[in-house]
Steps between C-alpha positions, in 0.01 A plus 500: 500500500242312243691183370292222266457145655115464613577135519763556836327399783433785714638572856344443867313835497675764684174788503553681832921519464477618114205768538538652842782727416277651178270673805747726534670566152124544392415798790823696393373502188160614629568860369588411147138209483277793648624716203326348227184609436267248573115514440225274642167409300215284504416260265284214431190505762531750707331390815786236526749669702780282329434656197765784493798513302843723530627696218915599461548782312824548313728797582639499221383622136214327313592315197466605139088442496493652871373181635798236674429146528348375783610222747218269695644397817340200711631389838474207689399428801359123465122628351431560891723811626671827264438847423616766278660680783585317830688449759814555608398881520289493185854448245381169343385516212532850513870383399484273166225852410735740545850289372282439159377820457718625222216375268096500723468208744167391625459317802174361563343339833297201375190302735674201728341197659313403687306789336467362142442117405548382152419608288589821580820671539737779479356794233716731331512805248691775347218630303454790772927545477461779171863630623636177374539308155233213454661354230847478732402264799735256711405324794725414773415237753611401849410192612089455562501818225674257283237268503219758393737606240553148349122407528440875303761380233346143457114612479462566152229699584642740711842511304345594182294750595557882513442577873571316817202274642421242784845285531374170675718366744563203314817241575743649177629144443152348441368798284841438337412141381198603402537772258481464115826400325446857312493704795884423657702581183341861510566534891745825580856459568492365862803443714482314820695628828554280795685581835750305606430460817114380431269249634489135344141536428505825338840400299363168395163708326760744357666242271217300450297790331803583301554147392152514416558788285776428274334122436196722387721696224527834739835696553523551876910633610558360816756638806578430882558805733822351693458635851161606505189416700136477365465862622804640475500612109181720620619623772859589326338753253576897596685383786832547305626192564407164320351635238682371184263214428260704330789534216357136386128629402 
């Protein structure tokens, strides 16, 4: 259960006793992820082998115009480790793609250190996604995704433009204080989701950046995940059990 309260101090992290038991839920649903129809492409440069991006397609009937909106997914992995599809048994992220795929989820794998220095970073795009509505985007972060996805919102120059470009892996809070008094007011709706059951330092940079945020004029909705780990909200999705927080986005 989401409650509101980013200000509670979070608990002693509890990763291996909250997540272990997903494995399992998560390889009974193995039958129902696998369903989906799931595409891979190449984008960007395509002698980088990271490069390569994972389409959802929705089972269900296209909207109105033919074209659903389309969902950006970035995991986490601390800018060193993560892939679109990985292990346990190749069912994460295979799971957020196929849980979201009522509308078309993309799930791209991004370059990771120590193979990229600053200023270069994670590259994204939905220009080669035609299946998908352009002008219907969200962006759902996990952790080391959320920071590419907060340095995308707070580059002007990426955020106003029509396509995806070079995110540089930039600290959010500093490209935060540093962006034009004009560009925070016209930021998205963002909401902020914390576990629980979360490290100090990762916590503490949570409600700073929010903080941050709402001193800057910007609407940001806060909430805590009671009983979850830094993983666990991942690992939850598909696997039929923990997967109400998504009722919050």
């Amino acid at each position: 259960m989401a409650c509101a309260g980013p200000s509670k101090t979070p608990s002693t992290p509890r990763t291996q006793e909250i997540i272990d038991p997903t494995y399992p839920l998560l390889e009974a649903s193995r039958s129902a992820i696998e369903s989906i129809r799931r595409e891979t492409f190449t984008y960007g440069s395509s002698d980088v082998h990271r490069y390569l991006l994972d389409v959802y397609y929705s089972p269900l009937p296209g909207c109105d115009n033919g074209l659903p909106p389309i969902l950006i997914f970035l995991y986490g992995g601390g800018l060193v480790h993560g892939a679109r599809s990985s292990s346990p048994a190749n069912l994460v992220h295979n799971n957020p793609g196929a849980f979201f795929a009522s509308i078309l989820v993309v799930i791209p794998d991004y370059r990771l250190a120590p193979e990229i220095t600053f200023s270069q970073g994670s590259e994204y795009t939905i220009r080669s996604v035609a299946e998908g509505d352009s002008n219907r985007v969200s962006l759902l972060g996990h952790s080391a995704g959320g920071l590419h996805l907060a340095s995308y919102l707070l580059l002007p120059s990426l955020f106003l433009s029509s396509a995806f470009g070079c995110v540089a892996v930039n600290h959010p809070l500093s490209l935060l204080r540093r962006a034009d008094d004009s560009h925070i007011p016209s930021l998205p709706p963002t909401r902020n989701v914390m576990a629980g059951s979360e490290t100090r330092t990762i916590s503490v940079s949570i409600q700073t950046s929010a903080r941050e945020f709402k001193s800057r004029g910007s609407t940001i909705a806060e909430f805590v995940l009671e009983g979850r780990d830094h993983l666990s909200p991942i690992l939850a999705l598909s696997s039929g059990s923990g997967e109400d927080w998504v009722t919050i986005l």
